[in-house]
DOPAKE-520270 format. One record per residue: x, z, y of N, C-alpha, C, O, CB in turn. Coordinates in steps of 0.02 Angstrom, whole numbers, plus 50000, padded with zeros to 5 digits. Glycine has a CB too. Layout:
XZYXZYXZYXZYXZY ...
***
This chain:
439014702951685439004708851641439604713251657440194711751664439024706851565 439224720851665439824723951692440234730151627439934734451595439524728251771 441014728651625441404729651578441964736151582442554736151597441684723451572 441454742351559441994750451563442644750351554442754748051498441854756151508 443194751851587443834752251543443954759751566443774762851617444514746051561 444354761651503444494770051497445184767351568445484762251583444884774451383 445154774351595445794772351631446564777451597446344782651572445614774151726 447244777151592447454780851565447394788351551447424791551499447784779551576 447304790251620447064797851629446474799251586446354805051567446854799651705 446194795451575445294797551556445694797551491445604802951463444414791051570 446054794051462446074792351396446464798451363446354801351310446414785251385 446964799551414447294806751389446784812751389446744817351349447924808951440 446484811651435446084817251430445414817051380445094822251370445894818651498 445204810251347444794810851286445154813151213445044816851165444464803951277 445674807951240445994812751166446174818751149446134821151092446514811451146 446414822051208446754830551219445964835151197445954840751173447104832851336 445374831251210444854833351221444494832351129444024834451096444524829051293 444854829651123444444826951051444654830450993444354832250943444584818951031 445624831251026445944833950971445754841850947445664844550893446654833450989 445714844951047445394851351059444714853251016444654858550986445244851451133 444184847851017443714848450963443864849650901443894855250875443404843850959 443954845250880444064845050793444434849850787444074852450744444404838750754 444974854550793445154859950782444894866350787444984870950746445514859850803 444474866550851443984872450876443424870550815443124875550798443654871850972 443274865950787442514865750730442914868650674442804874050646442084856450703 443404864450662443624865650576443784873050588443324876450564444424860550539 444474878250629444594882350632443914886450640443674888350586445054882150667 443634887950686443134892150696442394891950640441954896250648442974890650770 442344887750598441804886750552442234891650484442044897250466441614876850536 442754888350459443134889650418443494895550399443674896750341443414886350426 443664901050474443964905150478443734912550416444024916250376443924905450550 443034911350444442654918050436442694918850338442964923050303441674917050478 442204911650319442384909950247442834909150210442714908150151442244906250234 443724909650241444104906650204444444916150178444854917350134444624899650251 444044921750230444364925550234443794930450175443954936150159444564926950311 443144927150149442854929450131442804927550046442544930950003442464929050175 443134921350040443184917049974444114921349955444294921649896443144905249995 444524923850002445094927249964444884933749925445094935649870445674929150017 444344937349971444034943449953443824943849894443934948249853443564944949988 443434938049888443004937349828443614935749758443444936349700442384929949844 444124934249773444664934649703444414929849660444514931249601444684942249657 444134924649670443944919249636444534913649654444594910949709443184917149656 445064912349577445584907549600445224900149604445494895649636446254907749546 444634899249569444604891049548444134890049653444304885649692443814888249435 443644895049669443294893749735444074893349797444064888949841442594901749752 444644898049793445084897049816445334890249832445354887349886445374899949789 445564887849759445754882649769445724876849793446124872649814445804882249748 444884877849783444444871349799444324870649880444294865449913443664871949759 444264877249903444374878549966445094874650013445134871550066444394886149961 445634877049958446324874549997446274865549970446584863750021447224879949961 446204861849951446074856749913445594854549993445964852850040445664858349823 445164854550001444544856150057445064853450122445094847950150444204866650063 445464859850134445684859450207446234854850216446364852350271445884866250235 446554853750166447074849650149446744841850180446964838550227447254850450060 446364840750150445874834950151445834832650238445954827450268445024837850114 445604839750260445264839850342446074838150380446154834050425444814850050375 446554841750353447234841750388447514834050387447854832050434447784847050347 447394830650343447484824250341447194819150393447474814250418447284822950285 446634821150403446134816150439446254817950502446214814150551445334816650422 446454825450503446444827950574447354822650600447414821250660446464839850576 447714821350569448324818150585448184812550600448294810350656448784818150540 447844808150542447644802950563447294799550616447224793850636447484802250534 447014807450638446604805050697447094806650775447024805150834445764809950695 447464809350746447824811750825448554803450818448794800950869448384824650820 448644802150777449294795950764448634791850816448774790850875449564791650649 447904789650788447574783850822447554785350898447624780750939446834782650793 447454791950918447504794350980448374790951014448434786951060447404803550970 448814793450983449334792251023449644784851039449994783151086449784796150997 449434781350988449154773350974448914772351045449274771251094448444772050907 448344772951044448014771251105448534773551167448924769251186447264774851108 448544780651201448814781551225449344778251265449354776751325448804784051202 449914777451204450534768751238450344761951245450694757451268451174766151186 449754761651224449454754151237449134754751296448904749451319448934751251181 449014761051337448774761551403449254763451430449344760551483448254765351417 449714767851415450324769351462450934766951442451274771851424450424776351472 451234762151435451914757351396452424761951412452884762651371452154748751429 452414765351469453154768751483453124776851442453594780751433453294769751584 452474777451423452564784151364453094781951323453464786751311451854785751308 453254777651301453704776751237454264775651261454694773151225453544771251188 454404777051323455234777251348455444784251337455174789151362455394775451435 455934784251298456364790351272456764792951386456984789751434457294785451179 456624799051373456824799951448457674803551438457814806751387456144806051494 458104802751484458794805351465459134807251540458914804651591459274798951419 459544810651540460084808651601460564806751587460574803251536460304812851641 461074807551617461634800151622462034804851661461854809551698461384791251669 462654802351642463444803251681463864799951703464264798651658463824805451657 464044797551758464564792751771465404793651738465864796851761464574792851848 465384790751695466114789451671466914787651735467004782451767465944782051619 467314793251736467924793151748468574794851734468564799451694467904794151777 469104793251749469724795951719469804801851767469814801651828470384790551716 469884809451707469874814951714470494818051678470724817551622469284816851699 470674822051741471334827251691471014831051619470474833951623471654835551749 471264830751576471294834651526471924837451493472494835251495470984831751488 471644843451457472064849951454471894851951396471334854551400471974855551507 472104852051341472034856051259472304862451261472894864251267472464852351194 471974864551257472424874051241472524874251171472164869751150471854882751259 472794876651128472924880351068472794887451079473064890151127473634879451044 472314891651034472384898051064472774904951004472714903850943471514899751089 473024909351020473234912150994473264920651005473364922851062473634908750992 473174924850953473084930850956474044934850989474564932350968472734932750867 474064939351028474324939851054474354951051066473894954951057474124933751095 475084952451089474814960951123475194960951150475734958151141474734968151090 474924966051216475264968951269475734970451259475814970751198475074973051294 476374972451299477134976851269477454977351335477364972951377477754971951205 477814982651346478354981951405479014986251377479034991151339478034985551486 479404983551402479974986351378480344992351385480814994651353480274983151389 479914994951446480095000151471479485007051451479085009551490480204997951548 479575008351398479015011751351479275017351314479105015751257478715006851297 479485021351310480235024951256479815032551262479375034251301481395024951305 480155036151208480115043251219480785047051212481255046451174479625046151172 480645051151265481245056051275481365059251252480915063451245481355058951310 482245061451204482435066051170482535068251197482395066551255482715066551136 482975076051183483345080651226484095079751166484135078751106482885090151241 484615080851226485145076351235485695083451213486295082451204485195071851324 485455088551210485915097851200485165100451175484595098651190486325103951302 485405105151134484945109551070485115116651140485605118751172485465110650950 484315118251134484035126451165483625125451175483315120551155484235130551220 483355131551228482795132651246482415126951308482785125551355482875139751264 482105125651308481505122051365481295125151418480695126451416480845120751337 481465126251449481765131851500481225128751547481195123751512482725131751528 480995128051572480685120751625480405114751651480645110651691480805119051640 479805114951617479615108451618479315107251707479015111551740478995107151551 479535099651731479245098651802478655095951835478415096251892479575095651825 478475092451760477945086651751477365087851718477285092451678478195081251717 476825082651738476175084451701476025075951692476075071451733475505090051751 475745075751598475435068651607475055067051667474755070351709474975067251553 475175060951656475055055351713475245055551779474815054451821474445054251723 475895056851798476195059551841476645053151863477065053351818476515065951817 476755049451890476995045451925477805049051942477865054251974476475044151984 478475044751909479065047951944479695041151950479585035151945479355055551890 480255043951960480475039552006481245040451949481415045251914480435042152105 481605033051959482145034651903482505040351922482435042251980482675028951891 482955044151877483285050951894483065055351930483465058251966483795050651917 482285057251933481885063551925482105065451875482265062351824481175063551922 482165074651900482025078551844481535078851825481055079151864482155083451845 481445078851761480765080851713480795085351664480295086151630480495075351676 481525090151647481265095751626482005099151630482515095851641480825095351552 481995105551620482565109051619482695112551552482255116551535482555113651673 483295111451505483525118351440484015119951446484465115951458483565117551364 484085125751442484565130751445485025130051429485045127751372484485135151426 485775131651468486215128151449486875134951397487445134451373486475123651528 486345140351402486635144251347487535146351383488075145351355486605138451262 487395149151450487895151051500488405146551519488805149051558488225156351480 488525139251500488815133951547488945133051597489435130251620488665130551552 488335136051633488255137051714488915140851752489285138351794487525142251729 488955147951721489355154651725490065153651696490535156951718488975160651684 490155148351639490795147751643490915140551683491505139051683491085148351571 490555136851709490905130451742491015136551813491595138351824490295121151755 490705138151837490835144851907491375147151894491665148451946490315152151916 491745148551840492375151951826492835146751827493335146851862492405155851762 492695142751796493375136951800493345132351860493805128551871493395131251732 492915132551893492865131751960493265135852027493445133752083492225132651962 493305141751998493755147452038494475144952003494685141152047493505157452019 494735144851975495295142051921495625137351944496235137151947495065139551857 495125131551968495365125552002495465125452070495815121352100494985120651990 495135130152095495355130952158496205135552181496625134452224494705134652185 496165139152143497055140952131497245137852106497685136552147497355146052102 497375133752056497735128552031497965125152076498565124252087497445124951992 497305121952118497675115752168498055120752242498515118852279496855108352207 497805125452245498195128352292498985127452278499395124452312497995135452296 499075131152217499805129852186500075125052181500685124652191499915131152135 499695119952163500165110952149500285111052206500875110252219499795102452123 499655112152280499945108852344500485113352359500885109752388499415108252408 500725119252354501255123652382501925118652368502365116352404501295131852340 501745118252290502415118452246502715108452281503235105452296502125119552123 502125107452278502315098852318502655099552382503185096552391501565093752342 502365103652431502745104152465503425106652478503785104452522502505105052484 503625112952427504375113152427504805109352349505325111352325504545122052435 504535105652333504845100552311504915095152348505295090952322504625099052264 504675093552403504585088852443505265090952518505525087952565503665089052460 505275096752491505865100252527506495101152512506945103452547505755105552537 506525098352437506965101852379507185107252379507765109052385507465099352365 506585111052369506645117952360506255120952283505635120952284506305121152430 506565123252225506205123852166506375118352113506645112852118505485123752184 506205120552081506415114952026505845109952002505265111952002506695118751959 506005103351983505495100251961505215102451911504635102951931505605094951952 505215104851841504715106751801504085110951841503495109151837505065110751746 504335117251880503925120751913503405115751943502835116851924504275124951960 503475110751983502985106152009502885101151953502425097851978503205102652076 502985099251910502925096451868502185100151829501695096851812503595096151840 502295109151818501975111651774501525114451816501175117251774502305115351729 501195116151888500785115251945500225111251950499625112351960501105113451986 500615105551941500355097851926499725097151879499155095951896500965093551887 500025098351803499805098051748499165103751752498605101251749500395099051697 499185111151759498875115251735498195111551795497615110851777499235123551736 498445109851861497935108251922497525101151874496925102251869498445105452017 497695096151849497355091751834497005093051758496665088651732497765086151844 497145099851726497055102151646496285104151690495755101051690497725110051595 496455109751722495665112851754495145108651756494635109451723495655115151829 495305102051809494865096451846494635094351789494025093851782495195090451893 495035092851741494475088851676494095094951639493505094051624494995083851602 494315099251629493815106751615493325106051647492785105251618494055113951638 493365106151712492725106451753492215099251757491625100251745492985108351830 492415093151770492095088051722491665089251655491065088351643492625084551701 491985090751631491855091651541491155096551544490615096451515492685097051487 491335099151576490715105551587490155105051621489625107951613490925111251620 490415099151681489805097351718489415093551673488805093951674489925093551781 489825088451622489395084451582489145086751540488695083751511489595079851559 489325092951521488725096051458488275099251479487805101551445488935100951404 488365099951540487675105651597487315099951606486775100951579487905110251694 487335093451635487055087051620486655087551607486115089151632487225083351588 486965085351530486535084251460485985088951457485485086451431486965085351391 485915094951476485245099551487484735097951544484205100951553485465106951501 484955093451577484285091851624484295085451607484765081551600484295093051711 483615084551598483115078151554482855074651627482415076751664482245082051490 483325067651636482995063951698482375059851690481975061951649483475059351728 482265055551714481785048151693482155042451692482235040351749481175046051744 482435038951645482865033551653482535028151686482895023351697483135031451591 481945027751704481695022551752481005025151787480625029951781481555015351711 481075019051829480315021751882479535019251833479395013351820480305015451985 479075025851809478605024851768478085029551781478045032551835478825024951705 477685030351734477095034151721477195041251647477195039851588476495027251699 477265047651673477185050051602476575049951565476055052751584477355056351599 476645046851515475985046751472475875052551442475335055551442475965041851419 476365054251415476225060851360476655066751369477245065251377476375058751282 476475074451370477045078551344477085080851302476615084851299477225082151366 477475081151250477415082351199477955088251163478095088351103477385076551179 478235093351221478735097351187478175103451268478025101751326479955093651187 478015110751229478095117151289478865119251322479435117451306477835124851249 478565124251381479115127651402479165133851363478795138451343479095128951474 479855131751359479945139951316479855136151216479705139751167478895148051350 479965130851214480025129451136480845126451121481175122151150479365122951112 480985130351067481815126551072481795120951039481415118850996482495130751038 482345118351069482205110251060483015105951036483545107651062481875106651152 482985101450993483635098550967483535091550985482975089150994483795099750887 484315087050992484405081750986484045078150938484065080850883484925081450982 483715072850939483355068550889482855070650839482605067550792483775065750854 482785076750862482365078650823481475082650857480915082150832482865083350782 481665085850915481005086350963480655079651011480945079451066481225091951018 480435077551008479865073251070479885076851114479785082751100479055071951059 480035074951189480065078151273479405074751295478975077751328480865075251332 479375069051278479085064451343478955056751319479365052751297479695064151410 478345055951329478285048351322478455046051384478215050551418477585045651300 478715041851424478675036251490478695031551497479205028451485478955035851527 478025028051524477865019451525477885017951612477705021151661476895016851482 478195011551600478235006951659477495002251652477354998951602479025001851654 477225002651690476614997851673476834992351751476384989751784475605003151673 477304991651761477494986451818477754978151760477394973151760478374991051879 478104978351736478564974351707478244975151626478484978751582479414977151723 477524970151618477024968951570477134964551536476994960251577476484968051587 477274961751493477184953951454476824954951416476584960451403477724950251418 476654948351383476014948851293476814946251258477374944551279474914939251274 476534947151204477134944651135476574941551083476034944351070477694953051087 476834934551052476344934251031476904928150980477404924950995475634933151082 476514928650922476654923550869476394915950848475824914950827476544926650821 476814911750857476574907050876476734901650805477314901750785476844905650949 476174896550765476434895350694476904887450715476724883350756475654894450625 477274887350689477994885650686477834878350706478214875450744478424887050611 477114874350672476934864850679476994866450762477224861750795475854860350641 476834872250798477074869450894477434869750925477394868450985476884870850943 478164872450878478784872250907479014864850949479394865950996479254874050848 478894860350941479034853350986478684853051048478844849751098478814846750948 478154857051041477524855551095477674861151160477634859951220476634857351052 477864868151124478064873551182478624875151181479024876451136477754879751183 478674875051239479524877651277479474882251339478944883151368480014870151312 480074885151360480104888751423479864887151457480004881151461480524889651449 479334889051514479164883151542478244881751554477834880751598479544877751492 478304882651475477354878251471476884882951470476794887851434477094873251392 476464879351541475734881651544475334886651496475304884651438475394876151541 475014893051512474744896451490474184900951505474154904451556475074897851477 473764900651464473314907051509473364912651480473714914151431472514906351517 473064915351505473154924951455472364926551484472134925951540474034933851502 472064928751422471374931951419471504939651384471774940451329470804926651370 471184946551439471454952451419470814954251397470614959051430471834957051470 470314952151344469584953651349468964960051365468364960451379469504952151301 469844966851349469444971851353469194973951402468684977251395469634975751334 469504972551480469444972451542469324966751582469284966751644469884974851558 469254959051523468764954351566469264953051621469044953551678467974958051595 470174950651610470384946951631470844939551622471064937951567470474950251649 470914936751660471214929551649471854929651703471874932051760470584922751669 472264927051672472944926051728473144918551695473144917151635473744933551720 473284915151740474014908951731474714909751739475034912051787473994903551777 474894907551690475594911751660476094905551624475804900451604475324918651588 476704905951619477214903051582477144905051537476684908951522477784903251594 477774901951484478204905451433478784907451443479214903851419478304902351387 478964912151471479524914751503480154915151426480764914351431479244923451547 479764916751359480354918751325480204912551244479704914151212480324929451310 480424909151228480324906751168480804909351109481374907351122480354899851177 480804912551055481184915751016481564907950971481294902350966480674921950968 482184910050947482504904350917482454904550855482684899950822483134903550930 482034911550815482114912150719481484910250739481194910250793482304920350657 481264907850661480554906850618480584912150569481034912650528480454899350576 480024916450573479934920250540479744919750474479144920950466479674922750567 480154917950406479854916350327479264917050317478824912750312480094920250273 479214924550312478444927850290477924924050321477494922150282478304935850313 477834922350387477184918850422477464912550456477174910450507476784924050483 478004909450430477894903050475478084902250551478144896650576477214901950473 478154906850578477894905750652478684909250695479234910250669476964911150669 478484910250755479034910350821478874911950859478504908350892479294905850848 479094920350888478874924550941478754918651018478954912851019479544931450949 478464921551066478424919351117478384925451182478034930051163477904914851107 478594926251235478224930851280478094926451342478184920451351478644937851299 477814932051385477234926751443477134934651482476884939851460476194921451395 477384933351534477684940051598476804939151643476654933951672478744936151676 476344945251639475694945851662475894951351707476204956251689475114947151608 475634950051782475674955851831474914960551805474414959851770475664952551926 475314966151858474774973251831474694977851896474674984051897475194979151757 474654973151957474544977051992473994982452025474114985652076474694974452014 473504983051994473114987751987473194993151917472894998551918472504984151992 473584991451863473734996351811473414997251759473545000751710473755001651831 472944993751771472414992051715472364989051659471854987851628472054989651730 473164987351640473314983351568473744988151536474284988351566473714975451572 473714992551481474164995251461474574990451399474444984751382473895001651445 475024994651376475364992151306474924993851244474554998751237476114995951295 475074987951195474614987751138473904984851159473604981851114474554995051108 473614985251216472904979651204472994973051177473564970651175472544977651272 472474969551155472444963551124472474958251147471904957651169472054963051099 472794952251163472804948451214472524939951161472554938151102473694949351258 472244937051230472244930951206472704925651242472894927151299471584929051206 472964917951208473694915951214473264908451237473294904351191474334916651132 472994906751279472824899451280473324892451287473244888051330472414899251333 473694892651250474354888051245474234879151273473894875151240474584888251153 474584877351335474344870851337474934865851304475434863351331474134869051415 474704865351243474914859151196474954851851199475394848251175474594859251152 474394849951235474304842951266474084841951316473674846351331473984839151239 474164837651359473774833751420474084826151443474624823451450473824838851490 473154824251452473134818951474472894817251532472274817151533472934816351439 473264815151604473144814351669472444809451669471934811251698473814811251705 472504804751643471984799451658471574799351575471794796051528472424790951687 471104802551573470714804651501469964801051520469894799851580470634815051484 469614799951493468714799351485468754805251418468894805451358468274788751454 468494810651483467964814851436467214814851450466984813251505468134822151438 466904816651404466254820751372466034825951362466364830251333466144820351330 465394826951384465244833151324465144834151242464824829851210464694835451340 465374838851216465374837951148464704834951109464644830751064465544844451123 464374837651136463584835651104463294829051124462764827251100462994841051129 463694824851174463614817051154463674814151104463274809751087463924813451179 464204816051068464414811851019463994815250949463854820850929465304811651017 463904809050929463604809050861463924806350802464514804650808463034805850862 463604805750741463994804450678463404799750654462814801150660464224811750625 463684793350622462974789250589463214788650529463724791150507462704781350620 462694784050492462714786750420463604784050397463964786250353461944782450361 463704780250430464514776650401465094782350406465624781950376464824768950459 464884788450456465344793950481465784790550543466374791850556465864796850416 465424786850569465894783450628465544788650696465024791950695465714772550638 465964787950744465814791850800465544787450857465914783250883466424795650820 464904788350878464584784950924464234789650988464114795650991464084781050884 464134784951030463704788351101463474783251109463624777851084464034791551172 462944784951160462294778751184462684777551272462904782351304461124783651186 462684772751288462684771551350462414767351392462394761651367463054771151358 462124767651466461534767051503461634758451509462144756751538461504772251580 461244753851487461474745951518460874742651566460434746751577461614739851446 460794738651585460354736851620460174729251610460484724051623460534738651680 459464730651580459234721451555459014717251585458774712751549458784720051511 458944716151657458274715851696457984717451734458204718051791457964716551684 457334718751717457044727351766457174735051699457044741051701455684726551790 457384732251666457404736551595458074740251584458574736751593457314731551528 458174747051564458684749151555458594751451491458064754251479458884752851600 459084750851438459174751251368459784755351361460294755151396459214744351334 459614759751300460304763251272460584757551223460254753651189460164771151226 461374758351228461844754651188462304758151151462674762251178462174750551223 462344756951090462594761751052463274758851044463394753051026462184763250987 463784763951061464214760951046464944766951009465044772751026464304756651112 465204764450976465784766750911466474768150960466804764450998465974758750837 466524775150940467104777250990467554780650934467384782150877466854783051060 468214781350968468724785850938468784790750968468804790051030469314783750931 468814796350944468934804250988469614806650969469984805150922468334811150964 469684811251022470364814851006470284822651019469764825551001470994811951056 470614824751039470554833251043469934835551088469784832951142471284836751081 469644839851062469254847551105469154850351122468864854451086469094850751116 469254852351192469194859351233468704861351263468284856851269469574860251278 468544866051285468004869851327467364865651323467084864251376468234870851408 467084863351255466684859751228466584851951278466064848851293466054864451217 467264850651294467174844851322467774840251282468354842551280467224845651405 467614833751252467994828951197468394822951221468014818351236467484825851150 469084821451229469414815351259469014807451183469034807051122470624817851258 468784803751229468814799751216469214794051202469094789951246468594800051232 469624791751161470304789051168470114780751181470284776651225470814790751095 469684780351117469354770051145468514770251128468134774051098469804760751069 468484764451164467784761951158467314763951231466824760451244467454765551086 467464768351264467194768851320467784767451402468364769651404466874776251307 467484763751456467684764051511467634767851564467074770351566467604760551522 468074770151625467854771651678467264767751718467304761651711468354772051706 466724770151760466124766951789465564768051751465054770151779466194759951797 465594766751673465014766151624464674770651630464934775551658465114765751559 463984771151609463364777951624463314780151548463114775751509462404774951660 463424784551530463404789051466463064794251478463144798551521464024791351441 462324793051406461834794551399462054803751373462404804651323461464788751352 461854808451405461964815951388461234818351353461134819851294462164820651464 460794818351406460294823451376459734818951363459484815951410460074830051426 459494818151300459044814351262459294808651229458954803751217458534812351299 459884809251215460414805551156460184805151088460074799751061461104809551147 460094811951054459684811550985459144810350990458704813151024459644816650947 459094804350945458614800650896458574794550919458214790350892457914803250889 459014793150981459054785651025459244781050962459634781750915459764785151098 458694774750987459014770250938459244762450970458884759351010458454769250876 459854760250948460394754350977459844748251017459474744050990460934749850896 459944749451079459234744151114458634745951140458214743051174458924739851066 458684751151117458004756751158457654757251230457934761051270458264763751161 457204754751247457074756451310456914764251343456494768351324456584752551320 457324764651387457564772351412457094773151494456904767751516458674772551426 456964777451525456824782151570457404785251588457604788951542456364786551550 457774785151638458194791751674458064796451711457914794251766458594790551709 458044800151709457984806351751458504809951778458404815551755457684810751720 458964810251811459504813851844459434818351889459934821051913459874810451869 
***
């Protein structure tokens, strides 16, 4: 007597085929009427209707659970949960702390004018690139010019006279006061003429360093006073740092010295960087303790005042077992567990096992105990694994 057996394929495909039925009857019989019994505004035919399908939805489950029944009793390895796996090693790890942070350079100032008049001359135009002690503007020095030219003629007879009078005193010829008073009037002039050069000076407005003018902010031809007109904004965008506040629990952890990154987000950059400056007050009001961190700018593209980010490295551990964050799970006790790959046989099983964690970065977690270097740790198809499970890998 000869004896049919479904083969798995056939079987998947009666059931896929069966399930496909019973949905195509109930849906397509049901559709037309269910849309014609709302019309009709009859709540009790409604109901009886939903009551109805409820019924069919049941059976229809029941019948797809007997389907999948069958199914693993023809194919045993359906019921292997499938996962990949990671080989466990000791890995550098690195904790950042991160912290809000802004651009600044020190070399940022605006220019007064240094003598009250007119603006006689400006040389410059924003964004003008200049060099320390460029002129950048000229005011009037209100005839300074015309009398240093005069006491300039002044000093030139003066010293004519001291040198005469030196020499016939040097002859002993004349009396000493006369060279004495030669002397005096010749070195009275020289500081006159000094004095004058330095207040003619003070009317030409240099660049105290090599920068960028950002702004002008005074015309030619507007009169202008000490501390009280704006000339000139000028930024150095060479010599950049972030400044940033840092809360006071990581004063033990950072020093001169420690590892940093700098994220400039608006322009989508990253640099590795020190802490070039650690401040020595704690600030009352917030707790915390300046820091700076020296960022090159050689393309110019970071000004002062953008927003910076401070990735502070606080901890590291040379020889770590990390993870990805989403290994680890929580069970009902709140203990921290991962599954990892063992081998029974011909059988490979997840093993659940209770770990301690420690810090978090770049969604990857130091494991402190419970796992070894070598071990296979279960990543993707972890949830819903249960302790002993027969597993499928896929890598």
């Amino acid at each position: 007597m000869k004896t049919n057996t479904l083969s798995p394929f056939r079987m998947k495909k009666l059931s896929l085929g069966l399930l496909s039925a019973l949905i195509l009857i109930s849906c397509g019989k049901d559709a037309s009427s269910v849309e014609a019994i709302i019309e009709s505004g009859n709540v009790e035919e409604i109901k009886a209707r939903k009551e109805e399908l409820n019924k069919q939805q049941l059976e229809l489950s029941a019948q797809i659970e007997k389907l999948t029944e069958a199914v693993e009793q023809l194919e045993p390895s359906s019921r292997f949960a499938l996962v990949t796996t990671i080989e466990l090693q000791d890995t550098l790890f690195r904790h950042f702390a991160e912290v809000q942070g802004d651009v600044a350079t020190d070399e940022n100032i605006i220019i007064y004018p240094e003598t009250a008049g007119v603006l006689k001359d400006v040389r410059v135009t924003e964004g003008q690139k200049v060099r320390k002690g460029q002129i950048l503007a000229v005011i009037d020095d209100g005839g300074l010019s015309s009398e240093l030219a005069r006491l300039e003629t002044q000093v030139a007879l003066a010293k004519t006279t001291f040198e005469r009078q030196a020499r016939l005193w040097e002859q002993k010829i004349g009396s000493e006061i006369q060279y004495l008073q030669a002397k005096s009037n010749y070195e009275a002039l020289q500081n006159s003429v000094q004095q004058m050069k330095s207040q003619i000076e003070r009317s030409i407005v240099r660049a105290p360093f090599n920068g960028v003018i950002d702004e002008t902010m005074a015309e030619q031809g507007q009169v202008v006073s000490p501390g009280q007109v704006q000339l000139f904004r000028i930024v150095n965008l060479n010599d950049m740092y972030v400044q940033a506040d840092v809360p006071e629990n990581y004063l033990s952890q950072i020093s001169e010295g420690t590892d940093v990154r700098v994220q400039i987000p608006s322009i989508g950059k990253e640099f590795e960087a020190e802490i070039g400056l650690v401040g020595n007050t704690i600030n009352p009001s917030n707790r915390s303790f300046n820091i700076q961190v020296a960022i090159p700018n050689e393309e110019g593209r970071i000004k002062p005042n953008q927003i910076a980010t401070l990735l502070l490295n606080d901890y590291t551990n040379e020889k770590a077992i990390i993870v990805p964050e989403n290994a680890v799970q929580q069970n009902a006790e709140g203990e921290n567990i991962v599954f990892i790959l063992q081998q029974e046989g011909e059988n490979k099983i997840a093993k659940k096992v209770v770990v301690e964690t420690g810090l978090v970065s770049n969604n990857k977690i130091e494991i402190r105990s419970g796992l070894e270097p070598g071990q296979e740790l279960i990543v993707q198809g972890s949830r819903g694994l249960r302790d002993g499970q027969e597993v499928k890998v896929r890598n």
